[in-house]
C-alpha positions as CSV (number, residue, x, y, z in Angstrom):
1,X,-156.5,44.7,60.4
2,X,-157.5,44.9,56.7
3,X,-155.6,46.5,53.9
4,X,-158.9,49.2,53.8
5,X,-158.2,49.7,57.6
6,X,-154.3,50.4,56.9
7,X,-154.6,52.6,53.9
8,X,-157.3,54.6,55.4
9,X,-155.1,55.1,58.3
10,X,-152.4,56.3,56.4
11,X,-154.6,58.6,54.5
12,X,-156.2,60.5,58.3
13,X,-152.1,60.5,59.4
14,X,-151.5,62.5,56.1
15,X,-154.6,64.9,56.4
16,X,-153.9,65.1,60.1
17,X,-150.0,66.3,59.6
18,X,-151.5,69.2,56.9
19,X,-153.8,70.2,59.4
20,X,-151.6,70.4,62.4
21,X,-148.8,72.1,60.1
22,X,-151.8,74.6,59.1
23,X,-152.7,75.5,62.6
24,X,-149.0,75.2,64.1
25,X,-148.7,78.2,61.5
26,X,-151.7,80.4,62.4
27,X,-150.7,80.2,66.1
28,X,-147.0,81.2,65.1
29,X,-148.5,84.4,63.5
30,X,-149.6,85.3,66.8
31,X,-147.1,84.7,69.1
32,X,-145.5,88.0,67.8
33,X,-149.0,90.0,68.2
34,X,-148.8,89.4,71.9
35,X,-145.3,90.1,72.4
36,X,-144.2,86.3,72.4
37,X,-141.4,86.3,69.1
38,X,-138.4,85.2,70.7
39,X,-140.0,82.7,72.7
40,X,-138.2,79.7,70.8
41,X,-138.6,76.8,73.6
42,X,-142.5,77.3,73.5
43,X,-142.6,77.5,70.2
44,X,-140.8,74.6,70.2
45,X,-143.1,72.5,72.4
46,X,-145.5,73.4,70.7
47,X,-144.6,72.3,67.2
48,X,-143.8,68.9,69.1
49,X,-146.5,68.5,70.7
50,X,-148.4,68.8,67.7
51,X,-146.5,66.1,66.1
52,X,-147.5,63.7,69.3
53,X,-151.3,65.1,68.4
54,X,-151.4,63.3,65.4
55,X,-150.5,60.1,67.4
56,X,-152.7,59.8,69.8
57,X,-155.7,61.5,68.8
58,X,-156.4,58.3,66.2
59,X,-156.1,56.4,69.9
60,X,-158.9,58.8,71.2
61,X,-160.9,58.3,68.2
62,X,-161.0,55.0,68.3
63,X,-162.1,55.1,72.4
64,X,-165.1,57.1,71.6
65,X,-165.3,55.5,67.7
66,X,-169.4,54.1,69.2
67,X,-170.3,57.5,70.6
68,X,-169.0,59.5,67.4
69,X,-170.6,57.1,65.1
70,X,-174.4,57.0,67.3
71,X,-174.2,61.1,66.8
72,X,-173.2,61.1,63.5
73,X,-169.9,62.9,64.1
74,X,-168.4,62.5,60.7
75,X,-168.2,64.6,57.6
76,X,-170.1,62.4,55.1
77,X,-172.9,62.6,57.5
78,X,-173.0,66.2,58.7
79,X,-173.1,66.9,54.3
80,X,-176.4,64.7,53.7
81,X,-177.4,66.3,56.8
82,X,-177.0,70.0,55.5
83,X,-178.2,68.5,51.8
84,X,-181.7,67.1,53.2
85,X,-182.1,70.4,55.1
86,X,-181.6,72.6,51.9
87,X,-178.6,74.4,52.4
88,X,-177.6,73.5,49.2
89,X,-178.3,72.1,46.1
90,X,-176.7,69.4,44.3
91,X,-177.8,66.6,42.5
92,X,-178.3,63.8,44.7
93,X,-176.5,61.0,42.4
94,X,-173.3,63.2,41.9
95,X,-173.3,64.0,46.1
96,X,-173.9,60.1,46.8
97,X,-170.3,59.6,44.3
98,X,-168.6,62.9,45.7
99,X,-169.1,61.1,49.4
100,X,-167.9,57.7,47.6
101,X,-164.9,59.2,46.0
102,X,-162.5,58.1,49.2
103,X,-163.9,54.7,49.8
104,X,-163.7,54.1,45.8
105,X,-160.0,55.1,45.5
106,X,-159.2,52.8,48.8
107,X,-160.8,49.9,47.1
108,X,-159.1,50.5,44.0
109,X,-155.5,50.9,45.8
110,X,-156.3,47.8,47.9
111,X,-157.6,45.4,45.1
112,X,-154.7,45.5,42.9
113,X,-157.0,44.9,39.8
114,X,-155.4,48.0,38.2
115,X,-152.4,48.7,36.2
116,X,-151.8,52.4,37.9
117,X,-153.2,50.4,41.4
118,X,-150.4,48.0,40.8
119,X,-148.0,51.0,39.6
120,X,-148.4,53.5,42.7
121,X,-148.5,50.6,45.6
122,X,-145.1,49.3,44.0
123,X,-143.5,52.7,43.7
124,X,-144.2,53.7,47.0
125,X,-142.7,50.3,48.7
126,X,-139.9,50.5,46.8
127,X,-139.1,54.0,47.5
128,X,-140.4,53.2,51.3
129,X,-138.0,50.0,51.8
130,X,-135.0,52.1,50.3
131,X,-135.4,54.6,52.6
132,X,-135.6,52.2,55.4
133,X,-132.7,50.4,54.2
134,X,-130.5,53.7,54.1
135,X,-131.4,54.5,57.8
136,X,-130.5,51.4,59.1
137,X,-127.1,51.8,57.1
138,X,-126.5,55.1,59.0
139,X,-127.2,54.1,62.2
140,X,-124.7,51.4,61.5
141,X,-122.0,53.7,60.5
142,X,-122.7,56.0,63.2
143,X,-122.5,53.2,65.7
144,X,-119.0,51.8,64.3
145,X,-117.6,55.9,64.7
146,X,-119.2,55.7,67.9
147,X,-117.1,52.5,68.9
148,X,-113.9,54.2,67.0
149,X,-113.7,57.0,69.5
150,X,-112.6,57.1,72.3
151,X,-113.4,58.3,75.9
152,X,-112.8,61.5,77.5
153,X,-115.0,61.9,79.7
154,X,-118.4,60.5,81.1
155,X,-120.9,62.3,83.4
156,X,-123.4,59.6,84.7
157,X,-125.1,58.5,81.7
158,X,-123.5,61.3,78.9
159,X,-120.2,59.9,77.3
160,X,-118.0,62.3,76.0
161,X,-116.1,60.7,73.2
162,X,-113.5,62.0,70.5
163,X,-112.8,61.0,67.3
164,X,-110.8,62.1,64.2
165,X,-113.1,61.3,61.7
166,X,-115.6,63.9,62.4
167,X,-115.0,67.5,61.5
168,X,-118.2,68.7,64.2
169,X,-119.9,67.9,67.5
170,X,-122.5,66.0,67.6
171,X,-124.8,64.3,69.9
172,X,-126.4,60.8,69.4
173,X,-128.2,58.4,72.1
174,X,-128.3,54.5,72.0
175,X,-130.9,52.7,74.8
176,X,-129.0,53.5,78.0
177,X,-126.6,55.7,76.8
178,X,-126.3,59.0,75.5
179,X,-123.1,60.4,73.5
180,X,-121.5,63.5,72.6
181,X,-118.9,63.0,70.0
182,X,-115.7,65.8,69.8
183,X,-113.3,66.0,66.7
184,X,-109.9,66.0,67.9
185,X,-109.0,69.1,66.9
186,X,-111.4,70.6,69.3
187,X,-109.4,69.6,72.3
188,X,-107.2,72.4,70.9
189,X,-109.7,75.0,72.0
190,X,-111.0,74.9,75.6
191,X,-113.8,77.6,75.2
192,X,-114.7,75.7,72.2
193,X,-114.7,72.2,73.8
194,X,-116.9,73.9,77.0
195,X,-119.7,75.4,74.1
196,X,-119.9,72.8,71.8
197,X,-120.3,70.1,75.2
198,X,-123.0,72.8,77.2
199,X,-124.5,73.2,73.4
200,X,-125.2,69.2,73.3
201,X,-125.9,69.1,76.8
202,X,-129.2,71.1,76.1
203,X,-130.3,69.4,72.9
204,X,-130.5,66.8,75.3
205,X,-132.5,68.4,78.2
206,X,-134.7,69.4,75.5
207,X,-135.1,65.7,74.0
208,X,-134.1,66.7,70.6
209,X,-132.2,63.0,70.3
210,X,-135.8,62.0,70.4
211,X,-137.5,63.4,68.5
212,X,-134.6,63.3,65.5
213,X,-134.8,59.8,66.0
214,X,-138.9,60.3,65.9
215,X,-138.5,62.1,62.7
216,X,-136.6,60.1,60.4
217,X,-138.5,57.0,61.5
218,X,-141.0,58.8,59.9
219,X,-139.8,59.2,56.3
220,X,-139.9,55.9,54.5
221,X,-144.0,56.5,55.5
222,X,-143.9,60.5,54.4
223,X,-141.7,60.9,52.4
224,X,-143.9,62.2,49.2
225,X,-145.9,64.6,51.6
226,X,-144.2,68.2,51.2
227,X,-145.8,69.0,54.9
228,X,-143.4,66.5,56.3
229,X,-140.1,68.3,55.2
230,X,-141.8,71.4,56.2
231,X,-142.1,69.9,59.9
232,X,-138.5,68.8,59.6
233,X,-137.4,72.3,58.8
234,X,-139.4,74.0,61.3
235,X,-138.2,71.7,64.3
236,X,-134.6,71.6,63.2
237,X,-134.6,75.8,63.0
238,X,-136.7,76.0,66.6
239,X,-134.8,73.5,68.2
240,X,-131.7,75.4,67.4
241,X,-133.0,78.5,68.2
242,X,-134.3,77.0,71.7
243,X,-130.9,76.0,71.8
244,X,-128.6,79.1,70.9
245,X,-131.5,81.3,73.3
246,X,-130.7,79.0,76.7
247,X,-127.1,79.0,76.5
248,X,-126.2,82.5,75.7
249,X,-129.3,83.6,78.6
250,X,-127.4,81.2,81.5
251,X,-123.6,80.9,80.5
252,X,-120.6,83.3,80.9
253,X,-119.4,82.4,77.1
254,X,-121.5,85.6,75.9
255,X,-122.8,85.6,72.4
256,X,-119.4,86.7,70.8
257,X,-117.6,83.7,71.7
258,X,-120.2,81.9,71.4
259,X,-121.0,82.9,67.6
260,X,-117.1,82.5,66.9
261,X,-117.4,78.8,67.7
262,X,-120.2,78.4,65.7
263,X,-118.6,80.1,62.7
264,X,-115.1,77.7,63.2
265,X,-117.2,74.7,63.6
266,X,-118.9,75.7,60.4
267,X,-115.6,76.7,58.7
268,X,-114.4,73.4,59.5
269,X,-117.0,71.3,58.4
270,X,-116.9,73.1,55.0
271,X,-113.3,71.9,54.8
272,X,-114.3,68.2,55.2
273,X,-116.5,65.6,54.2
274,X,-115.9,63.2,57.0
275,X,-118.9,64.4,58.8
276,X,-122.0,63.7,56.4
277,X,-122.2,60.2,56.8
278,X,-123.0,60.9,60.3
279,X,-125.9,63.5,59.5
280,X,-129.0,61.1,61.1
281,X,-129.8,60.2,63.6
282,X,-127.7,62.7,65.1
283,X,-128.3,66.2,66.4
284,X,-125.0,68.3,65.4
285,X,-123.5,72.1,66.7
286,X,-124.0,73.6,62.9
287,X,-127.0,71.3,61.2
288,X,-125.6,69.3,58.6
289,X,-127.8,70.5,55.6
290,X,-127.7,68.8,52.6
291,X,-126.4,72.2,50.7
292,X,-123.7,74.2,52.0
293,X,-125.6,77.6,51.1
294,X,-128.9,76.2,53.3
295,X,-126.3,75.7,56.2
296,X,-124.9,78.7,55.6
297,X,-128.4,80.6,55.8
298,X,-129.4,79.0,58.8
299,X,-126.3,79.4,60.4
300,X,-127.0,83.3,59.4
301,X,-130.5,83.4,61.3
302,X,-129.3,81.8,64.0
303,X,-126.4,84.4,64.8
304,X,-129.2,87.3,63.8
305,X,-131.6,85.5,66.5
306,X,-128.9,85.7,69.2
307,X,-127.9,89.5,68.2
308,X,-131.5,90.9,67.9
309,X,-134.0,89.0,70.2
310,X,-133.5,89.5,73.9
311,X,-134.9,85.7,75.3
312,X,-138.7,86.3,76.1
313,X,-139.6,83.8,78.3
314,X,-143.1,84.1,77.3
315,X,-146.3,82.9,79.2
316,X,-146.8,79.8,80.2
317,X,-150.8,79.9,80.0
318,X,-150.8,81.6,76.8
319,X,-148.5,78.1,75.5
320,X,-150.9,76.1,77.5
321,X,-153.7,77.4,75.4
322,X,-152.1,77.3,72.4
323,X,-151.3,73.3,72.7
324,X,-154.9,72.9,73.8
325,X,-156.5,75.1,70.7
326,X,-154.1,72.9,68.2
327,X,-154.7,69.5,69.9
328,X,-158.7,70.2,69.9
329,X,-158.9,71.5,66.3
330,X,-156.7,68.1,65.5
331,X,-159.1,65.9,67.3
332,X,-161.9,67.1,66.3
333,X,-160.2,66.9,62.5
334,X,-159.5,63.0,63.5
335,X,-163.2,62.7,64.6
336,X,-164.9,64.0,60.8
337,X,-162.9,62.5,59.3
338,X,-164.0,58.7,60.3
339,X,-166.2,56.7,57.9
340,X,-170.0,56.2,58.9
341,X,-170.0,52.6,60.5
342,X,-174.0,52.4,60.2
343,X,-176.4,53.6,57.8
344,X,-178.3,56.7,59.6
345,X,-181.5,58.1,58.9
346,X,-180.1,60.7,57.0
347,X,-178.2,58.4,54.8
348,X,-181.3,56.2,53.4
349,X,-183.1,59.2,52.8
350,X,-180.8,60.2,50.5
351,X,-180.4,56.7,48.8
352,X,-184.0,56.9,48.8
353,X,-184.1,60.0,47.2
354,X,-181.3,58.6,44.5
355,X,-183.5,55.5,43.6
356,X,-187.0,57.8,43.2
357,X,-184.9,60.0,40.4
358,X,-183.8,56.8,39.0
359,X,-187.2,55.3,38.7
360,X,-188.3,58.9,37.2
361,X,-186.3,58.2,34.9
362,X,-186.8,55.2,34.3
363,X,-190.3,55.5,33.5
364,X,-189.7,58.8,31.4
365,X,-187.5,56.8,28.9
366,X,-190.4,54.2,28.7
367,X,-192.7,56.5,27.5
């Protein structure tokens, strides 16, 4: 795979996450127009499922890359095609460099001939290995607090472990193994210790572990693309929401005692700092923002969501549609977006066009 091939790989993922994020957003306008607000868990496989969208639609491109390009299905093509038919007007050297513009940056980025070339690729793989490097040292420390606790409890694969140097649940997975880690002073409080275990329990029926993991693997690659911390944000609200809706709809706790523990856990994670380190790749009872007011505010929504919505379970069909309407508009995103492999008809009539304007002119300057 050449260096073209990578970076114009990384370029469709990019274009592909704005789009998904774009319709992601236009469906979520809708849900409420059809009576589907609180509907958290299929909003929430939704939003996933877009993310697994971008993955494999470049695999489904690239399976039907000789049909696409034998029917021109790409946006440089479908322009000249539009051009030669009239439908509008442009001169036909500045089109040929506005198709160009992409292929010209990617050979500038790849050559390395450039100062800013040389600049911007160095940048970004420093920046990229840093961030790598500072995951790796978290999943270290989380897996040396991991082997510092000790066991209370395990249910098949789910090990209940407690430890006194975090301040808040939280729940973590290794290969085989899944864990839910307790702060000591939890054990003081039984209602607590039952919510913040069932709370855990779920984020791992609903494979949030996963796709935390999924996420922050993500970063060193995304990090200077706004849409990605949007996506963060978005599944680390829905999954809590999903969360918070499922518990207080099946257990006895109620949403009372159920809030309380979420405002203690809270409270007691403000006091200390033990916790932080452990942020990723974890998935924690109150999210471990990086500012205490974000944490407070979505702390704030969540306890308004549990108060105010009443646990619509929504329509399956109408979440079945929407995952087909956002993986088709991504595909078909995916498809335009591929480079012309062969020169078409369409192509060399506009190069031939190009090279009669430059002979006119040619010959005009000679006279």
């Amino acid at each position: 795979m050449t260096p073209e091939t990578v970076l114009n790989v990384f370029i469709d993922a990019n274009i592909l996450l704005l789009v998904a994020c774009l319709v992601w957003t236009a469906v979520l306008a809708i849900f409420p127009l059809i009576g589907l607000r609180g509907t958290f868990r299929a909003q929430l496989f939704l939003l996933n499922g877009s993310i697994g969208t971008i993955i494999l639609c470049p695999i489904f491109v690239y399976l039907f890359s000789g049909w696409t390009s034998q029917h021109s299905l790409n946006i440089s093509d479908l322009v000249v095609s539009n051009y030669l038919n009239g439908n509008f007007h442009m001169d036909a050297v500045r089109l040929e460099l506005a198709l160009g513009f992409r292929e010209e940056i990617v050979r500038e980025i790849t050559s390395l001939k450039s100062l800013t070339a040389q600049i911007l690729v160095g940048t970004f793989a420093a920046i990229s290995a840093a961030l790598f490097f500072r995951l790796l040292c978290q999943g270290r420390r989380l897996l040396a607090q991991l082997n510092d606790s000790y066991l209370l409890k395990h249910i098949g694969n789910v090990y209940i472990l407690v430890s006194d140097e975090v301040s808040i649940p939280y729940s973590t997975r290794g290969l085989t193994r899944r864990y839910i880690v307790i702060p000591e002073e939890t054990l003081t409080r039984q209602l607590d210790l039952k919510i913040a275990i069932t709370h855990e329990l779920q984020h791992f029926r609903q494979k949030d572990i996963e796709w935390e993991f999924f996420l922050e693997a993500l970063k060193p690659l995304f990090f200077w693309n706004p849409v990605y911390y949007i996506w963060c944000a978005q599944v680390r609200r829905l999954r809590e929401y999903a969360c918070d809706q499922t518990i207080v709809n099946r257990s006895s706790y109620g949403i009372r005692a159920y809030c309380e523990c979420l405002l203690r856990a809270s409270r007691s994670q403000a006091k200390s700092n033990l916790s932080r380190r452990t942020r990723l790749p974890s998935v924690a009872l109150v999210d471990m923002c990086d500012s205490e007011k974000s944490k407070r505010s979505l702390l704030r929504k969540r306890i308004l969501m549990m108060t105010n919505e009443h646990g619509n379970k929504g329509s399956k069909l109408v979440s079945a549609l929407a995952s087909i309407s956002v993986f088709g508009i991504v595909f078909t995103t995916s498809v335009l977006m591929q480079n012309p492999k062969d020169w078409s008809h369409d192509r060399l009539m506009l190069s031939t066009i190009i090279n009669l304007e430059r002979m006119n002119t040619i010959n005009r300057v000679s006279r």
